[in-house]
Structures are given as C-alpha cells and as structure tokens.
DOTOR-557917 format. One record per residue: y, x, z of N, C-alpha, C in turn. Coordinates in steps of 0.001 Angstrom, whole numbers, plus 524288, in hexadecimal, padded with zeros to 5 digits. Layout:
N
YXZYXZYXZ ...
END
This chain:
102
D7340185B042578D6DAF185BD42496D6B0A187E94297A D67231850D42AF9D6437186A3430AED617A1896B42FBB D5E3318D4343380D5A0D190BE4319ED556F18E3442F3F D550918A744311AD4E921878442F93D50CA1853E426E0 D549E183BA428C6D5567181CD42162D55721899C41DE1 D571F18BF242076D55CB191F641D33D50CF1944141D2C D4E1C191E8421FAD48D6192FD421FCD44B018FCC41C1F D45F718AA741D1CD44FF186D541AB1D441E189DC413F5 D49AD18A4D412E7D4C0F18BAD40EFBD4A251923140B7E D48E0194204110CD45F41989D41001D3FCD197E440C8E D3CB4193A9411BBD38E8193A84108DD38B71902D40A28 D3B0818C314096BD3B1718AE3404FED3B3218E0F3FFC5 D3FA4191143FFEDD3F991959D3FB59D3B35198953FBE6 D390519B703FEF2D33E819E5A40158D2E6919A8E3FEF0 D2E88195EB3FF9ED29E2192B33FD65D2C7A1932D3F6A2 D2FBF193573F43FD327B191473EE37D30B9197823ECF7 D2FF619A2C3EEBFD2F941A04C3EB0AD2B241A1AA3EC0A D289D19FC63F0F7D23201A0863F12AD1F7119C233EC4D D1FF6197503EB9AD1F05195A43E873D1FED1975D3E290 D24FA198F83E0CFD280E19AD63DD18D223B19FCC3DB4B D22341A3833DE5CD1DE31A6883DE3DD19091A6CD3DC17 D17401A1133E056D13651A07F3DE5ED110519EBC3D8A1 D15D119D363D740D1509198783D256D147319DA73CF40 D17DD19F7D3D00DD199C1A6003CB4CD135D1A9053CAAE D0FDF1A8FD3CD6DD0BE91AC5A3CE9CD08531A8873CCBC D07481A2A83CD6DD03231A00D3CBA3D05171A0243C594 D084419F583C3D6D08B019F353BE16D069B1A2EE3BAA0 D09251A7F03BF99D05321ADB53BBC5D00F41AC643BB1C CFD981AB8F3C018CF7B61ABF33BF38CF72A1A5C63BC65 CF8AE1A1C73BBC0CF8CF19DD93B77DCF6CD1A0723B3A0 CFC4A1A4163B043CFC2C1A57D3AB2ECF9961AA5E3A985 CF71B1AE413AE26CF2CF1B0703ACAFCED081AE623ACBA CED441AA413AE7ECE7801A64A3AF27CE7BA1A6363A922 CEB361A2893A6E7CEBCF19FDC3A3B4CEBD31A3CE39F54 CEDE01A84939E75CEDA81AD8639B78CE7EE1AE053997E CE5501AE6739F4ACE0291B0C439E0CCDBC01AD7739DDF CDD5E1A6B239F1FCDA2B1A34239BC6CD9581A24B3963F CDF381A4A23933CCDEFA1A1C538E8ECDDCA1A78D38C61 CDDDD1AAC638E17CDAE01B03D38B2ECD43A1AFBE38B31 CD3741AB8F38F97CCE7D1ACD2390F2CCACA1A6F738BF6 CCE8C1A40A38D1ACCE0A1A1A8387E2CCF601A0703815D CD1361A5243813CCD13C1A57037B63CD8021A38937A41 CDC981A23137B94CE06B19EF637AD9CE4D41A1A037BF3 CE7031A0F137A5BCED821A26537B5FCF0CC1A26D37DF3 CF2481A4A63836DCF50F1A14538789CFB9C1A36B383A1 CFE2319CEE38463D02DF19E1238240D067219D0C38544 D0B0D1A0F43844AD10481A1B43877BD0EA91A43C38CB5 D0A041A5C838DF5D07E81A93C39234D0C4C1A6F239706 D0B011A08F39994D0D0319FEB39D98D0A7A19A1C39DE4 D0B4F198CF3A209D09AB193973A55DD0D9B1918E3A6E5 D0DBF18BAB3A7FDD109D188603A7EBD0DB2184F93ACC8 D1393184653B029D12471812A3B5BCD0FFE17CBA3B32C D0D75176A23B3B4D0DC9172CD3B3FAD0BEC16FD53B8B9 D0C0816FED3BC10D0A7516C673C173D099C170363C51C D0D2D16F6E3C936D0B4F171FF3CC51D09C016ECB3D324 D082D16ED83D72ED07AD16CA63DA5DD03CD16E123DE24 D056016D803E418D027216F8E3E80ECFC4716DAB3E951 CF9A416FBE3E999CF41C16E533EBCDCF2CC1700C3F02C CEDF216F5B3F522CEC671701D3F9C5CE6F4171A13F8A5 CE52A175593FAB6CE04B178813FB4ECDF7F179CC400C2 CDA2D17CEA3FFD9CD99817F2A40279CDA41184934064D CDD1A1862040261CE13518B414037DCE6531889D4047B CE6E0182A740470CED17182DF4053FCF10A17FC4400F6 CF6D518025400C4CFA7A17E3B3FA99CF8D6182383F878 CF75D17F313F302CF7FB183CC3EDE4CFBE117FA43EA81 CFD5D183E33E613CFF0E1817F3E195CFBB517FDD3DD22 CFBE617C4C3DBD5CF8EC1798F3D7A9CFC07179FE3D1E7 CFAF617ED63CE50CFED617C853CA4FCFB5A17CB73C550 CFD55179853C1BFCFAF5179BD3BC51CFF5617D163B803 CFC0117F5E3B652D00E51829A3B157CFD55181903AB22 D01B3181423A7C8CFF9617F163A2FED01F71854939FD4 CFF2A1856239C55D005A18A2D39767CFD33188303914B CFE0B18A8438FCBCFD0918A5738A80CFB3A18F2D386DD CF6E818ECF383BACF36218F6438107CF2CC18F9F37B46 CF0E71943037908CF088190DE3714CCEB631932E371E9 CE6DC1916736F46CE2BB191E136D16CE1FB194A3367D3 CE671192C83645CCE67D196EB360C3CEA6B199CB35D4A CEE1319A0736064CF4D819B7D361AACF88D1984F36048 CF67C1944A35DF6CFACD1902A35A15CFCB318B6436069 CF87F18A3635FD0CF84C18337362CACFA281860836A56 CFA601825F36C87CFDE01840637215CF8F517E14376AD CF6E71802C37A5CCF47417DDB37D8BCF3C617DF43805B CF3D117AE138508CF5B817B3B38A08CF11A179FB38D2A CF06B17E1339042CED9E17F993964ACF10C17D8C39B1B CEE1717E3839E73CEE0417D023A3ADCECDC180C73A8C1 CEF39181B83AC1CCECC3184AA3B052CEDA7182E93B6C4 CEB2E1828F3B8C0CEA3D180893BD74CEAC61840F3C361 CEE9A184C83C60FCEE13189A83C7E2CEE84187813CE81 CE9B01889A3D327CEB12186203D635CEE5518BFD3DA8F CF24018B9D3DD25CF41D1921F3DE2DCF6381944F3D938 CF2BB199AD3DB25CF1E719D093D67FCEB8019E4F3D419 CE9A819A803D682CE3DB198A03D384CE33B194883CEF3 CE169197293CB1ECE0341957E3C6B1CDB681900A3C6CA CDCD218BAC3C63BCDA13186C63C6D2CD711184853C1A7 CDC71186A73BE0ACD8BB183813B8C3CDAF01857F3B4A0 CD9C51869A3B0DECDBD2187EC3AC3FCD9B3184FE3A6B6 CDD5E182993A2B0CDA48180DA39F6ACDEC01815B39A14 CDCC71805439573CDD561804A39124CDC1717B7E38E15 CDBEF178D3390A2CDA22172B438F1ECDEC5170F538D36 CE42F1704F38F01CE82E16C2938BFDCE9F116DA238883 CE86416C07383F3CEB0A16BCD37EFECF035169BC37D6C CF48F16BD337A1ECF86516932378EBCF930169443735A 
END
C-alpha cells in the first residue's frame, strides 16, 4: 500500500464519521423539533423518534448541505397512529407538518 492509497483511505473514513456525526446530531434536533411541535399542537408524538426517509445533497449559498426528510408519527387522540413529516435542510428546520394521514 503506497502512502497516497493510506492517505486516501484515511481521508475516506475521516469523511464516513464526519458524516456518521452529522446525521446523529440532525436527528436529535429532528426529534426535538418534532417533540415540541406536537406539544405545541395539541397531539401525541409517538415512540418519541424520527425516521430517515430521503435523504440527498443540495447546493446553496453557504455551500453542500444535506437535504433530509424524516417521517414520525402522531395520535390525536391516543388510539389512531398518524403520520407527519419533517423537512430538515443541515440542521435547519425547513418544514414540519401533520398533514399525512394513515
């Protein structure tokens, strides 16, 4: 192995835990968004966690961010189970909703 493939190899793992990181830290603030939306609306956040569904790079003006959507779930009146949405561009909060019903 040459120095440049350990370098390589370095930097690769170095980008996988820096990412790894990041994901770990947007989810928190995901599921405290999402905590203190559905307190703020009257609802139930259930299983107190968020769920990846799409994730993918975008270009700004600051630069790559991560673009991800996380889905969770909801009861209105503890029985029935309903599913939200959250939009997170970074670790900036883009959208939040309570709209999808299941």
């Amino acid at each position: 192995m040459s120095g440049q493939d350990a370098l390589f190899i370095t930097l690769a793992i170095g980008a996988a835990v820096l990412f790894w990181v990041d994901s770990l830290r947007t989810r928190e603030a995901a599921t405290a968004y999402c905590k203190d939306f559905c307190l703020r609306h009257g609802v139930q956040f259930l299983d107190q966690t968020v769920a990846l569904r799409n994730l993918r790079p975008g270009w700004g003006p600051n630069g790559l961010y991560w673009l991800r959507v996380y889905g969770f779930e909801y009861s209105e009146e503890g029985v029935g189970r309903h599913r939200g949405h959250l939009l997170m561009q970074g670790r900036v909060l883009k959208d939040i909703s309570l709209a999808e019903t299941t």
